[in-house]
GUBA-264679 format. One line per field, with one value per residue: residue number from 1; residue in three letters; chain; x negated, y, z negated of N, C-alpha, C, O, CB in turn. Coordinates in Angstrom, 1 decimal, decimal comma. Atoms other than C-alpha are relative to their C-alpha. Glycine has a CB too. Example, Ala and Ser with C-alpha at 12.3 -4.5 7.8 and 13.67 -1.06 7.14 Angstrom:
BEGIN
i [1/2]
aa [ala/ser]
ch [A/A]
n_east [-0,9/0,9]
n_north [-1,2/-1,1]
n_up [0,0/0,0]
ca_east [-12,3/-13,7]
ca_north [-4,5/-1,1]
ca_up [-7,8/-7,1]
c_east [-0,9/0,8]
c_north [1,2/1,1]
c_up [0,0/-0,8]
o_east [-1,9/0,3]
o_north [1,2/2,2]
o_up [-0,7/-0,9]
cb_east [1,0/-0,4]
cb_north [0,0/0,5]
cb_up [-1,2/1,4]
END
This chain:
BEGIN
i [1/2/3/4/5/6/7/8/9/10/11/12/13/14/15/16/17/18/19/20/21/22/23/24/25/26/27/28/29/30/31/32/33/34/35/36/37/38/39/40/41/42/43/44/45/46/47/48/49/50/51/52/53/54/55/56/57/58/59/60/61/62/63/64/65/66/67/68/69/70/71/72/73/74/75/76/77/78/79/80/81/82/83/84/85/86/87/88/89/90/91/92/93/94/95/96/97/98/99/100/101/102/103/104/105/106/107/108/109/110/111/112/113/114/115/116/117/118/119/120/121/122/123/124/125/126/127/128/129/130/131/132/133/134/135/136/137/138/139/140/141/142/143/144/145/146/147]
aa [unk/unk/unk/unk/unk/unk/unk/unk/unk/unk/unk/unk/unk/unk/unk/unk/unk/unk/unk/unk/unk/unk/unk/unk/unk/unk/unk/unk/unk/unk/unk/unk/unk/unk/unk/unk/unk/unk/unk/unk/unk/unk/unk/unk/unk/unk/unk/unk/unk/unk/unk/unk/unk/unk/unk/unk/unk/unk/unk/unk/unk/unk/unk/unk/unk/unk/unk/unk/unk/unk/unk/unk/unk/unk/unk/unk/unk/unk/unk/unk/unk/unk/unk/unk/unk/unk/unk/unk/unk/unk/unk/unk/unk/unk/unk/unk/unk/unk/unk/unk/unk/unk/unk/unk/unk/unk/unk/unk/unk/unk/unk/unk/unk/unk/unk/unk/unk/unk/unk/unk/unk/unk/unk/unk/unk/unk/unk/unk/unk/unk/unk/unk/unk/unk/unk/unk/unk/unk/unk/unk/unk/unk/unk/unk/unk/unk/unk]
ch [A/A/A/A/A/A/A/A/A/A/A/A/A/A/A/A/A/A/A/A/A/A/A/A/A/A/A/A/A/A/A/A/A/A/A/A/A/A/A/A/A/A/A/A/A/A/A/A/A/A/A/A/A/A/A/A/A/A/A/A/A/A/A/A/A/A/A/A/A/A/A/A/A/A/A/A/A/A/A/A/A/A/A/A/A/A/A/A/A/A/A/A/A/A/A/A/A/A/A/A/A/A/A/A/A/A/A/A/A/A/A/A/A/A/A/A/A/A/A/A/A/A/A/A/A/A/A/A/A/A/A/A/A/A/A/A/A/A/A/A/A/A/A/A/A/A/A]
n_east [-1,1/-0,8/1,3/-0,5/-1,3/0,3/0,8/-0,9/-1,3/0,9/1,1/-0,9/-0,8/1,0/0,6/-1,4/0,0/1,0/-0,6/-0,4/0,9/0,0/-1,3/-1,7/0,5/0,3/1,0/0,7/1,2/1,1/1,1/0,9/1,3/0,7/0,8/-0,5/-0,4/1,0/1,5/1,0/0,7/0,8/1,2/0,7/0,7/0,7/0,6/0,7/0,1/1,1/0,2/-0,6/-1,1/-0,1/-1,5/-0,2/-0,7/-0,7/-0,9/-1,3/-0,3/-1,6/-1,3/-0,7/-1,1/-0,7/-0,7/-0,7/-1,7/-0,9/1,0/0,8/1,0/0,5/0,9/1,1/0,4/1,4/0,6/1,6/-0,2/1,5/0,2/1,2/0,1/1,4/0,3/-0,8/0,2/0,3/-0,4/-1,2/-0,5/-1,3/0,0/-0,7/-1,7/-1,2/-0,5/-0,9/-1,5/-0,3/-1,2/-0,9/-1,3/-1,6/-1,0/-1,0/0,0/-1,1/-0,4/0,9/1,3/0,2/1,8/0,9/1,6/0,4/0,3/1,3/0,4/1,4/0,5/0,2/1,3/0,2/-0,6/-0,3/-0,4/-0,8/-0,9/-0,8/-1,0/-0,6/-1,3/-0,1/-1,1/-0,5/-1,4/-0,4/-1,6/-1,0/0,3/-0,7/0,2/1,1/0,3]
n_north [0,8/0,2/1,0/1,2/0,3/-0,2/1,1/1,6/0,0/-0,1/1,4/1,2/-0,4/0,5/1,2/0,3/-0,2/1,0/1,2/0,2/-0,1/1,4/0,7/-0,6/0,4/-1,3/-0,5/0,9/-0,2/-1,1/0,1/1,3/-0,2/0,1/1,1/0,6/1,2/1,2/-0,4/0,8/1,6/-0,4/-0,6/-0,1/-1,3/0,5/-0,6/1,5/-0,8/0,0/0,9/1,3/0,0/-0,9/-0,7/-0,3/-1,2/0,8/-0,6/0,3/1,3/0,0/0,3/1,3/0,0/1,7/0,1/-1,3/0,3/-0,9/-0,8/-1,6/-0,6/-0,4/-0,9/0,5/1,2/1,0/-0,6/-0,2/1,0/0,3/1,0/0,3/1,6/1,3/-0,7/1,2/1,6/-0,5/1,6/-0,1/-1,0/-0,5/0,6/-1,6/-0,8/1,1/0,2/-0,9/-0,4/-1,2/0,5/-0,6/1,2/0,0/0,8/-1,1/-1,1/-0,5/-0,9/-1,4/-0,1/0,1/-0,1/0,8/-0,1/1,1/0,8/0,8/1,0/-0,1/1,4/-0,3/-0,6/-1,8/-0,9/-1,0/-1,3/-0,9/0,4/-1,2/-0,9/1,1/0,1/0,3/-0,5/1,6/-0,1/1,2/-0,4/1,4/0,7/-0,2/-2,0/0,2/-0,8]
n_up [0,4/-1,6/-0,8/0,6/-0,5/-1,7/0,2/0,5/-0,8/-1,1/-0,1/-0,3/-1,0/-0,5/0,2/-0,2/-1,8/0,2/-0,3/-1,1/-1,3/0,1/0,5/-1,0/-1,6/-0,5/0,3/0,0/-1,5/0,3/0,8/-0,6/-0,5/1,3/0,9/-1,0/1,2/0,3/0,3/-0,3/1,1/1,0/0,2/1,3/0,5/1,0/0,5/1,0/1,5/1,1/0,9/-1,1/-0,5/-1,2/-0,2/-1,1/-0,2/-0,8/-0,8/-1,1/0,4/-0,1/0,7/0,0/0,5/0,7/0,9/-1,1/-0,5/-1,3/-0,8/1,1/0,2/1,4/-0,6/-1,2/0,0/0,3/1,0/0,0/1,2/0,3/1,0/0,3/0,1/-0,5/-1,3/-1,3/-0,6/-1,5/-0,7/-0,1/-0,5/-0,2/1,3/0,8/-0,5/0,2/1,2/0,3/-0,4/0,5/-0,6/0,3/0,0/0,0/0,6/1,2/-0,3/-1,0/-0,6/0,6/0,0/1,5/-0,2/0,9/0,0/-0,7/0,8/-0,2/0,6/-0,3/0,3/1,1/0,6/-0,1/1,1/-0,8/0,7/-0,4/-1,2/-0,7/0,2/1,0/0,0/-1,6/0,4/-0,5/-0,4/-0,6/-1,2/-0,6/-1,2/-1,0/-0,1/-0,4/-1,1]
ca_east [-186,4/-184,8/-188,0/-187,3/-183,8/-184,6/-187,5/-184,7/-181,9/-184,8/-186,8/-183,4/-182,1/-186,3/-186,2/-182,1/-183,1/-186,5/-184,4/-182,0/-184,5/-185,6/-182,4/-180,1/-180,8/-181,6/-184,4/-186,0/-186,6/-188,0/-190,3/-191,3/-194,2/-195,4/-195,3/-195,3/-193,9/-196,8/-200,3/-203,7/-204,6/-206,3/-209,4/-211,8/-214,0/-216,8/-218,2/-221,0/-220,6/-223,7/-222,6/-222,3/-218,9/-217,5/-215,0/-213,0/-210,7/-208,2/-206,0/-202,6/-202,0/-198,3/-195,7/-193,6/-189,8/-188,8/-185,9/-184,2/-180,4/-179,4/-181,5/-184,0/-186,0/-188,3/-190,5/-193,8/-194,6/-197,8/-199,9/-203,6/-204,6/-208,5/-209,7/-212,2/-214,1/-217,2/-219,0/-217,6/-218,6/-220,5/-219,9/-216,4/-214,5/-211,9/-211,7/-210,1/-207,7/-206,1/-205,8/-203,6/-200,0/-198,1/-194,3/-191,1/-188,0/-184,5/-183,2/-179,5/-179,6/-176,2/-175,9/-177,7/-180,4/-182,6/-186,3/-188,7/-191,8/-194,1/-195,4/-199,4/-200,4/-204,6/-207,0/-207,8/-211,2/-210,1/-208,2/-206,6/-206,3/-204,2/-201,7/-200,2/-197,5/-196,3/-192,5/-190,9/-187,6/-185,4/-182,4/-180,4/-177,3/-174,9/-175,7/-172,7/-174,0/-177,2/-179,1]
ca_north [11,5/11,2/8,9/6,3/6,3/5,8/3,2/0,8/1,3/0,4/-2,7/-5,2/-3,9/-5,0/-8,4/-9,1/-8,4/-10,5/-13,4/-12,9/-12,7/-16,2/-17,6/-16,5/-18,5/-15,1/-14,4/-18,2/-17,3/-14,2/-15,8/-18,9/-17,6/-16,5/-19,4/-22,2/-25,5/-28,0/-26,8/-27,3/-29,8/-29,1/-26,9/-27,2/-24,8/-26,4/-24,9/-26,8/-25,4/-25,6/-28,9/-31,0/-30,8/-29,4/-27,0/-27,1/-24,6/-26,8/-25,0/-25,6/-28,9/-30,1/-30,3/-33,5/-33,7/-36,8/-38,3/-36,0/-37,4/-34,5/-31,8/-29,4/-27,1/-25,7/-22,5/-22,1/-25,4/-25,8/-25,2/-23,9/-26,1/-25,5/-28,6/-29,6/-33,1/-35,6/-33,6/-35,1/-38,5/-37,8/-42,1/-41,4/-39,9/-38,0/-39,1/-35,9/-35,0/-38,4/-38,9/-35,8/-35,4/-32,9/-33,2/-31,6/-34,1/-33,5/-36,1/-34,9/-32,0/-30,3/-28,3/-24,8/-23,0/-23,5/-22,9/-25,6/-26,4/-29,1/-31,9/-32,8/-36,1/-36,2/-39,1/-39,5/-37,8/-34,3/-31,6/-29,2/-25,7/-23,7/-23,9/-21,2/-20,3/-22,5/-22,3/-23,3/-21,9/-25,4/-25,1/-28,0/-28,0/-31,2/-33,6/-32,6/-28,5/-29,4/-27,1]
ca_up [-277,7/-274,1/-272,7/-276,0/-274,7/-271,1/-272,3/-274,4/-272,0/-268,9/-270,3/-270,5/-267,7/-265,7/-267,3/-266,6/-262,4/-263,5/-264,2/-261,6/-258,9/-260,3/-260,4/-257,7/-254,1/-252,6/-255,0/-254,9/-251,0/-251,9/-254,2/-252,2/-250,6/-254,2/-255,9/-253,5/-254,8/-254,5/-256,0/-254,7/-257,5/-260,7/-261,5/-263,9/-265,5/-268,1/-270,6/-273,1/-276,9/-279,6/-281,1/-277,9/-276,9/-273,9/-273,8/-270,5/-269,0/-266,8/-263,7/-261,8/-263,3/-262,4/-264,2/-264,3/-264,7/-267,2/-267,5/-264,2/-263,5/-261,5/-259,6/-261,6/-261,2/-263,2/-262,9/-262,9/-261,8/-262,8/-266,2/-267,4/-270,5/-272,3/-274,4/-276,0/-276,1/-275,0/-271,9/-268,4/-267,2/-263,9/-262,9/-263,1/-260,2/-260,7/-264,3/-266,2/-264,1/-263,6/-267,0/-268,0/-268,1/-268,5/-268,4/-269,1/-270,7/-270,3/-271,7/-272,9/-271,2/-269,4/-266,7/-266,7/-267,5/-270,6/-271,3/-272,9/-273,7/-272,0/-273,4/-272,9/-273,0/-273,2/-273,4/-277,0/-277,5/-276,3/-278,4/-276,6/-278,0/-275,6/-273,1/-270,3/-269,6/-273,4/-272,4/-268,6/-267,6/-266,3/-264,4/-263,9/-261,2/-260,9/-258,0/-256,2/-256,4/-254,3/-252,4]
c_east [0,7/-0,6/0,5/1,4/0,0/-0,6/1,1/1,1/-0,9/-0,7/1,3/0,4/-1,2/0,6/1,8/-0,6/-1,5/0,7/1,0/-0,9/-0,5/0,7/0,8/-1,2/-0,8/-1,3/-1,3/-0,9/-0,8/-1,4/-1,0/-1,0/-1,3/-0,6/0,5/-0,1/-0,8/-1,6/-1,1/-0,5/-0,6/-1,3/-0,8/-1,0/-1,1/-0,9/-0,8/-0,5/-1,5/0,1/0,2/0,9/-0,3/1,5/0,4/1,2/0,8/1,5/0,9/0,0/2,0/0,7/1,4/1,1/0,0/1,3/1,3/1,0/0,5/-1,3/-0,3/-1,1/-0,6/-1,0/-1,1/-0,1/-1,1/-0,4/-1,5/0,3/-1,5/0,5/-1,3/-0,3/-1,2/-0,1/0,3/-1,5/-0,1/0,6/1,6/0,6/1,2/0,5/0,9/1,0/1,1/0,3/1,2/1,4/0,8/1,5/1,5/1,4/1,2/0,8/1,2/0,7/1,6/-0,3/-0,5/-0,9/-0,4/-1,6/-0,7/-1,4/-0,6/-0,5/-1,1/-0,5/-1,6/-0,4/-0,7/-1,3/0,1/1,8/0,9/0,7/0,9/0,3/0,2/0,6/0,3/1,5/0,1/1,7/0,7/1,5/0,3/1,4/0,3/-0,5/0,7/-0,4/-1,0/-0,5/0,3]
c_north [-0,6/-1,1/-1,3/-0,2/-0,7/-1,3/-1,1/0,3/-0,8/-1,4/-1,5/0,3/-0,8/-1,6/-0,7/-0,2/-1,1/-1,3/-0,5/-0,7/-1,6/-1,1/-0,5/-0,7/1,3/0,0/-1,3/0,4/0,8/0,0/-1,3/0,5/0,6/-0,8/-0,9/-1,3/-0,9/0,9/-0,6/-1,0/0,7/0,5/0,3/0,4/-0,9/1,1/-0,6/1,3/-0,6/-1,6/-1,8/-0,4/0,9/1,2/0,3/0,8/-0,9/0,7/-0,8/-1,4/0,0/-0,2/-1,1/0,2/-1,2/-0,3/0,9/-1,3/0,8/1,2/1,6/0,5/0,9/1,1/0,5/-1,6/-0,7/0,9/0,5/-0,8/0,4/-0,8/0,1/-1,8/-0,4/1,4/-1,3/-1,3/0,0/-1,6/-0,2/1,0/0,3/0,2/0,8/0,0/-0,7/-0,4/0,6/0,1/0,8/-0,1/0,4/-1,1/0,3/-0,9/0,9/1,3/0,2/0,7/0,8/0,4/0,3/0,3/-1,1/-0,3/-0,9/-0,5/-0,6/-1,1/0,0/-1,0/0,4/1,0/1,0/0,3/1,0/1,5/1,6/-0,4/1,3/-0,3/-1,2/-0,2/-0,1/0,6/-1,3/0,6/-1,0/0,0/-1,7/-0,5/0,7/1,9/0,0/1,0/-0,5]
c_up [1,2/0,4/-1,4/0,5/1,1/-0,3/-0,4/0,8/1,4/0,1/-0,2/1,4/1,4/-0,3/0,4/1,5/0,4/0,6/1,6/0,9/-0,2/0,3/0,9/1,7/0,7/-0,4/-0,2/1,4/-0,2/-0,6/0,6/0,3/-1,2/-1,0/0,8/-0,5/0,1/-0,5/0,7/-0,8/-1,3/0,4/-0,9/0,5/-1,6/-0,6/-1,3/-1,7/-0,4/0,0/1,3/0,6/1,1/-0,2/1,4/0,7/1,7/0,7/0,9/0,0/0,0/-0,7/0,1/-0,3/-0,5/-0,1/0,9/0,4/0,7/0,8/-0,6/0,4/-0,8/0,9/-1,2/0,0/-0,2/-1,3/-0,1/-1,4/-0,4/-0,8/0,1/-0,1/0,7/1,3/0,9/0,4/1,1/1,1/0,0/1,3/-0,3/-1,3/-0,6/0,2/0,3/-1,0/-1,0/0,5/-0,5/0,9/-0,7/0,0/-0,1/-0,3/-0,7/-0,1/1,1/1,0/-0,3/-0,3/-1,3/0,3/-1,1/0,4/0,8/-0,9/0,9/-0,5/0,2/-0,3/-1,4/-0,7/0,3/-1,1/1,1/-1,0/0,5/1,6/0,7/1,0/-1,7/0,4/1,8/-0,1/1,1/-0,1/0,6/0,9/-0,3/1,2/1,0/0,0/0,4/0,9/1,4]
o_east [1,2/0,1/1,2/1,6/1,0/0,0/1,3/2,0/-0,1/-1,0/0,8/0,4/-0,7/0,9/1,7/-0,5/-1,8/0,7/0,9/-0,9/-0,3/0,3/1,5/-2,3/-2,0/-2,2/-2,4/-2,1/-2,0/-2,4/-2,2/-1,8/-2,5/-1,7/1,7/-1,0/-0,4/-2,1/-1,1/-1,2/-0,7/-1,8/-0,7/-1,4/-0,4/-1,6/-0,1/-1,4/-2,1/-0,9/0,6/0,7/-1,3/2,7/-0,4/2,1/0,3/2,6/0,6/-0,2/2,8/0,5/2,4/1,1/-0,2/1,8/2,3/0,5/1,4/-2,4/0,2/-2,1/0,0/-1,4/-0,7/0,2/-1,4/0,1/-2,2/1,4/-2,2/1,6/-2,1/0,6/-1,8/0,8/0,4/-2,7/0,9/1,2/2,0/0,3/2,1/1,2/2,0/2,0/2,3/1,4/1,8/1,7/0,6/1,7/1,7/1,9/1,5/2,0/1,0/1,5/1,9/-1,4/-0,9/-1,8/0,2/-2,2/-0,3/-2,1/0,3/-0,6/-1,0/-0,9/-1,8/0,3/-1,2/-1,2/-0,9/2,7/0,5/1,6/1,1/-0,3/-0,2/0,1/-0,1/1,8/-0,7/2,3/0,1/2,2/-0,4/2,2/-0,5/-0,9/0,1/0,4/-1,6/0,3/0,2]
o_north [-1,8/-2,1/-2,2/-1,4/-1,4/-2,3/-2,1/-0,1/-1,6/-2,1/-2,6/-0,8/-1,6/-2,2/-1,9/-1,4/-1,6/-1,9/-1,5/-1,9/-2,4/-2,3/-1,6/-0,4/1,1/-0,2/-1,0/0,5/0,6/0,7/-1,7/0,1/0,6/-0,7/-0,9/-1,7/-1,8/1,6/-1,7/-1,9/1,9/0,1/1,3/0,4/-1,1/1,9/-1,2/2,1/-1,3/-2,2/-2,9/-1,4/1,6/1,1/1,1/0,3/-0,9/0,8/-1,9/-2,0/0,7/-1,3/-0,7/0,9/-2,1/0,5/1,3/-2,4/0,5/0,8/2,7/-0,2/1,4/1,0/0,2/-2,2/-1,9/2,0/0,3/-1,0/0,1/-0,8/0,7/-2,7/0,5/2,1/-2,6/-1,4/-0,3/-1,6/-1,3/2,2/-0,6/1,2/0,4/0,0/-0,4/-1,0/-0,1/0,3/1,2/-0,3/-0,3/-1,6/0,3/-0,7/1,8/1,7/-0,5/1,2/0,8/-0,4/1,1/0,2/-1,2/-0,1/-1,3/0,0/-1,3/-1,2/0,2/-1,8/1,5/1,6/1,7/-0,4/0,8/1,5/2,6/-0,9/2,3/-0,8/-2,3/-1,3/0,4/0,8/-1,6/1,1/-1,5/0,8/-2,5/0,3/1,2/2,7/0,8/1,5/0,1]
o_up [1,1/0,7/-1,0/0,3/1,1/0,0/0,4/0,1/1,8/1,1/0,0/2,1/2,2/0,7/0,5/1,8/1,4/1,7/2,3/1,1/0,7/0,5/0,9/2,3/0,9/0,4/-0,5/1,7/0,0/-0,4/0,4/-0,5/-1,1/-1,7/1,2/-1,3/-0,6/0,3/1,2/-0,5/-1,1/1,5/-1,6/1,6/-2,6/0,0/-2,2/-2,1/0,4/0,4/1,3/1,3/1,4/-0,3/2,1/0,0/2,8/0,0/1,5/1,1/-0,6/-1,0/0,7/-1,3/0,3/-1,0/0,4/0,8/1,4/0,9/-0,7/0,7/-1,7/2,0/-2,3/-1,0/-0,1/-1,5/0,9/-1,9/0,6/-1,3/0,8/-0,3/1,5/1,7/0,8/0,3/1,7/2,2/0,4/1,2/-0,2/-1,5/-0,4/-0,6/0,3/-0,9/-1,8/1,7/-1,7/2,2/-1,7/0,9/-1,3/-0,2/-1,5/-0,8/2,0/0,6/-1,4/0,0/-2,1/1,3/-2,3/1,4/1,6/-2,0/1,9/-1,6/1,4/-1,0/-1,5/-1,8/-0,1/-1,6/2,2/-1,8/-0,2/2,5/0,1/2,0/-1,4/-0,1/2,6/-1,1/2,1/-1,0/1,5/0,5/-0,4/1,9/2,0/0,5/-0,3/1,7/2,4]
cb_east [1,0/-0,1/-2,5/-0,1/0,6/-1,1/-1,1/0,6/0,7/-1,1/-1,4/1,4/0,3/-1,3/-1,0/1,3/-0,3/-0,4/0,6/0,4/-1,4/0,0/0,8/0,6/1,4/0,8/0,5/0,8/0,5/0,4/0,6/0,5/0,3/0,6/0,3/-0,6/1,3/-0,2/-0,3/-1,0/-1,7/-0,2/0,2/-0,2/1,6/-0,7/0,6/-2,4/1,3/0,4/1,4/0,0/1,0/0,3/0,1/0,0/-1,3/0,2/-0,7/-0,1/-0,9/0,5/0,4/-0,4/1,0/-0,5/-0,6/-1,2/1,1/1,6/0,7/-0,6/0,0/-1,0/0,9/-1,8/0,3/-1,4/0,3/-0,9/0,4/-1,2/0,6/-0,3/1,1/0,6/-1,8/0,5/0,8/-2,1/-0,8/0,4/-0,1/0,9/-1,3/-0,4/0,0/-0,1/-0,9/-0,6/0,6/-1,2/-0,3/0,0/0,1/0,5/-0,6/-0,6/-1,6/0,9/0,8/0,1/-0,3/0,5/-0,6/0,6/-0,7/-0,6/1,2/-0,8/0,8/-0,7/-1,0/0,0/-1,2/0,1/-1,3/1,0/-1,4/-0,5/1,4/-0,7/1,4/-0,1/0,7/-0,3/0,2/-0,5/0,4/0,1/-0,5/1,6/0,4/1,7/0,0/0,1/-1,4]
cb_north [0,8/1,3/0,9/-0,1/0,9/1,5/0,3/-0,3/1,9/1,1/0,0/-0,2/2,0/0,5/-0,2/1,3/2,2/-0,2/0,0/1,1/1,4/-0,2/0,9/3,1/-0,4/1,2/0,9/-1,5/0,6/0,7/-0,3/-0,7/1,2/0,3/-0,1/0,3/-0,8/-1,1/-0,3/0,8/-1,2/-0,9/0,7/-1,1/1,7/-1,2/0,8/-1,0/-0,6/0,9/0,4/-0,9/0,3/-1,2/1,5/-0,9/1,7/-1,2/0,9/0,5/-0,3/-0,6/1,2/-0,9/0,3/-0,5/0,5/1,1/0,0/1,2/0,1/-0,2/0,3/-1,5/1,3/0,7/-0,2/0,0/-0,9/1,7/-1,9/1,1/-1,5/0,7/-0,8/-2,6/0,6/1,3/-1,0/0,4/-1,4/0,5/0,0/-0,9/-0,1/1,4/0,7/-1,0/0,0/1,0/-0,8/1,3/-1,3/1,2/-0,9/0,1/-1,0/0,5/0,3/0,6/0,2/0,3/0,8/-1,6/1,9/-1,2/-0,2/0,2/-0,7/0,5/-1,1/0,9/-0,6/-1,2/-0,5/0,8/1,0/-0,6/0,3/1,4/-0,6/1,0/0,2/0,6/1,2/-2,1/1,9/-1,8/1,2/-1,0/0,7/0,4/-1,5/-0,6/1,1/-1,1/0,5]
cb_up [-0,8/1,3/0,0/-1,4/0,1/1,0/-1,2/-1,8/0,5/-0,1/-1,8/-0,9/-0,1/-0,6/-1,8/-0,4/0,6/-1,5/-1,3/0,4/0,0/-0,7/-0,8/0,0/1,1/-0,4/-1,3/-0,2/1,5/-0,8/-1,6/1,1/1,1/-0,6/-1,6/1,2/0,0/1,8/-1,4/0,3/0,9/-0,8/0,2/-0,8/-0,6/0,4/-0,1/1,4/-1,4/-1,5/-1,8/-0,2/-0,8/1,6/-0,8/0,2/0,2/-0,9/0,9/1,7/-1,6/0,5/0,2/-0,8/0,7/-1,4/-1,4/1,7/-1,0/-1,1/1,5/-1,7/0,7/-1,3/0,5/-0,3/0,9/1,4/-1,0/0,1/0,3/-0,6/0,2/-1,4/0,7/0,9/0,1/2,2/-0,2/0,1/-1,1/-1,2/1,1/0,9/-0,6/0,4/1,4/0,4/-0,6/0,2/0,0/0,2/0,0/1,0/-1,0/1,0/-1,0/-1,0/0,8/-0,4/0,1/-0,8/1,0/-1,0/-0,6/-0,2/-1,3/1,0/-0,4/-0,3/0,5/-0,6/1,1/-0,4/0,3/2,5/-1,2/1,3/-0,3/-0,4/-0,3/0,4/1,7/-1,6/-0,9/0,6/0,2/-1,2/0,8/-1,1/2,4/0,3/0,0/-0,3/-1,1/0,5/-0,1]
END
């Protein structure tokens, strides 16, 4: 009985010092070297189903602010995305990865800190069937409260 006590007294108390640590100047330095704010670029992963499609497994794609009036940041900064669609187009460079966007809108938004989803835009012939992380955590500060 003592350990479920200990357990729900223990797991707000982790994810409260979580957020902090996100949150709080202190705990951004801490984390900078963790997650470091520009990505190496996307990464794709192909994989060729039965019926001729591709299924592709797409890494550390950026995340876009739309629509930013004051100074936000958003954590993680980058997404994973699989789709499906046509196998790649070797006479194309680059093709894929410039086409995808992926982008977080604030329009409307006050002050503070809120969590939302992102918003994938894909070129019409792919599907995409899962996202990660699905939610972003977006903290917006006033101009004049600038780092």
């Amino acid at each position: 009985m003592p350990d479920l006590l200990v357990s729900r007294l223990i797991k707000p108390l982790f994810l409260s010092l979580m957020l902090f640590a996100l949150l709080h100047p202190i705990g951004r330095e801490a984390c900078a070297e963790v997650f470091p704010e520009k990505s190496e670029g996307p990464i794709i992963t192909d994989t060729t189903i039965k019926n001729g499609t591709t299924k592709r497994l797409i890494k550390n794609i950026d995340v876009q602010i739309k629509n930013a009036t004051e100074n936000v940041r958003i954590h993680p900064r980058t997404i994973d995305i699989t789709i499906i669609g046509p196998p790649p187009d070797p006479t194309t460079e680059g093709g894929l990865k410039n086409d995808i966007v992926v982008y977080i809108d604030i329009k409307r938004r006050t002050s503070g800190i809120c969590v939302k989803p992102a918003r994938v835009v894909l070129p019409g012939e792919y599907v995409m069937i899962e996202a990660t992380p699905e939610i972003f955590i977006v903290e917006i500060k006033p101009e004049s409260d600038r780092d």
